[in-house]
Every structure is written in structure tokens, then in C-alpha cells.
N, C-alpha and C positions, 0 to 999 in steps of 0.2 A: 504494500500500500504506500501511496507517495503522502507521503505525511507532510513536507514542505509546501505540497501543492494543499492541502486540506490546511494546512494552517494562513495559506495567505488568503485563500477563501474566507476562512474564517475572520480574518483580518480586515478583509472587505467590509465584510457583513458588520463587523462593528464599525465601523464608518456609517453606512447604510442606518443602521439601529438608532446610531447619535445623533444622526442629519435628520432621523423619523422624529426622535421625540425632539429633539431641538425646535421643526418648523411647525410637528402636527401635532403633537401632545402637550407642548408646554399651554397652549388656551384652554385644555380641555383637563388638567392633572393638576389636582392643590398643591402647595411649595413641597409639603412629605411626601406626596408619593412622586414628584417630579425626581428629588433626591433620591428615592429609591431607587427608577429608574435609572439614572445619570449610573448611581453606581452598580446597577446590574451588568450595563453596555463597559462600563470601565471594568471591569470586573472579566465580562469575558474579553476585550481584547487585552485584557494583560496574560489571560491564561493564553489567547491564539499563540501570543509573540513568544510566552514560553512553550507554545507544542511548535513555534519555529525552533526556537532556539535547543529542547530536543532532537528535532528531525536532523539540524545539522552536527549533533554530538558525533556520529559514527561514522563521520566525516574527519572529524579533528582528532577524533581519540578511536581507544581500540574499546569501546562500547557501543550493545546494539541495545536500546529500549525494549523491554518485551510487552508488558502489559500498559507500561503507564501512558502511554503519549494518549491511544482511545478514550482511558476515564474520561477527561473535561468535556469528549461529546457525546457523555451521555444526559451531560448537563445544559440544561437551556434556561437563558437569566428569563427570571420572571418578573415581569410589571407590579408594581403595588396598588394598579388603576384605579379607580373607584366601580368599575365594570367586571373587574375580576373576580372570577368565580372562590368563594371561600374554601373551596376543597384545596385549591392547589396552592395555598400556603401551606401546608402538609407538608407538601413534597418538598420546598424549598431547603431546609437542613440537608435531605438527602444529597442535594446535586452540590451543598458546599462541604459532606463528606467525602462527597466522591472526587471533586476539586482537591481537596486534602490527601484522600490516598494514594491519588493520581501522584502527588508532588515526592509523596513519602518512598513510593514504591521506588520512585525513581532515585531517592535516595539510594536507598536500598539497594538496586542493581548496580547505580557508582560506584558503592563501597564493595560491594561484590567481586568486584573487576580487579 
């Protein structure tokens, strides 16, 4: 799997994401949940830049990632809207676990090596 190419995808979309609530959501989202938002889209483009900054590890070093780099896309930032469905604040812990194990794994297999 080209993980350089799915992180600058990824990279995109937060752009895209920031440009969305910046023109279209800041009239329609109170100053909290605006701020939620803002840091959802920061949030995942700091993780894209680190699934870049992974994909080019086995490049510069003699490590291959095995499981971590997928974790962060199993995660998708969630809105704080005022339209958003109450169920899936639930979920939100999950995908800032999964963010977490994603980082640690990757510990984990550097010190491996």
C-alpha cells in the first residue's frame, strides 16, 4: 500500500475540511463547537503529516511500519455541530485511542529494530 500517497490525500482533505468550516460552518456553529471543529481538522492533519512522515521512515532507516501507519484511518474527526447526532460522541474516545496506539505501536516497532 502507498502510504505516502494516502497521506498527502489525507493532507489534502484537511485543507479541504479547514476551507469547509472556515467559509461554511463558521455562520452556522457557536464559538464551542466552531473550536471543536478547528481542532478536529488540526488534529487530523497533524496525524496525515505524521502517516507522511512514517511512510518515508523505511526510506531513511532500516524500519518497515507494520500495523501503525492504518490506525489514524480508522479515525475520522468528528464535528461538535449543533446537528450532530448524540450517539456518535461515543465513539469519539475510540478514534483518539486508536490515534494513541497508532503512535505507540510505532514506538514500539523503532525500538524493536
Amino acid at each position: 500500500m502507498n502510504w505516502s500517497a494516502i497521506a498527502a490525500i489525507l493532507l489534502g482533505l484537511a485543507v479541504v475540511l479547514g476551507a469547509f468550516g472556515a467559509h461554511s460552518l463558521r455562520a452556522r456553529f457557536d464559538a464551542y463547537s466552531m473550536r471543536t471543529y478547528e481542532k478536529a481538522v488540526f488534529y487530523h492533519f497533524i496525524h496525515a503529516l505524521g502517516l507522511l512522515v512514517v511512510s518515508i521512515l523505511p526510506q531513511s532507516a532500516r524500519f518497515t511500519p507494520e500495523p501503525a501507519p492504518g490506525c489514524p484511518l480508522l479515525r475520522q474527526p468528528l464535528s461538535a455541530g449543533p446537528d450532530r447526532p448524540a450517539h456518535l460522541g461515543a465513539i469519539t474516545p475510540l478514534g483518539g485511542l486508536t490515534f494513541i496506539a497508532a503512535w505507540f505501536l510505532l514506538v514500539f516497532g523503532l525500538f524493536r529494530q
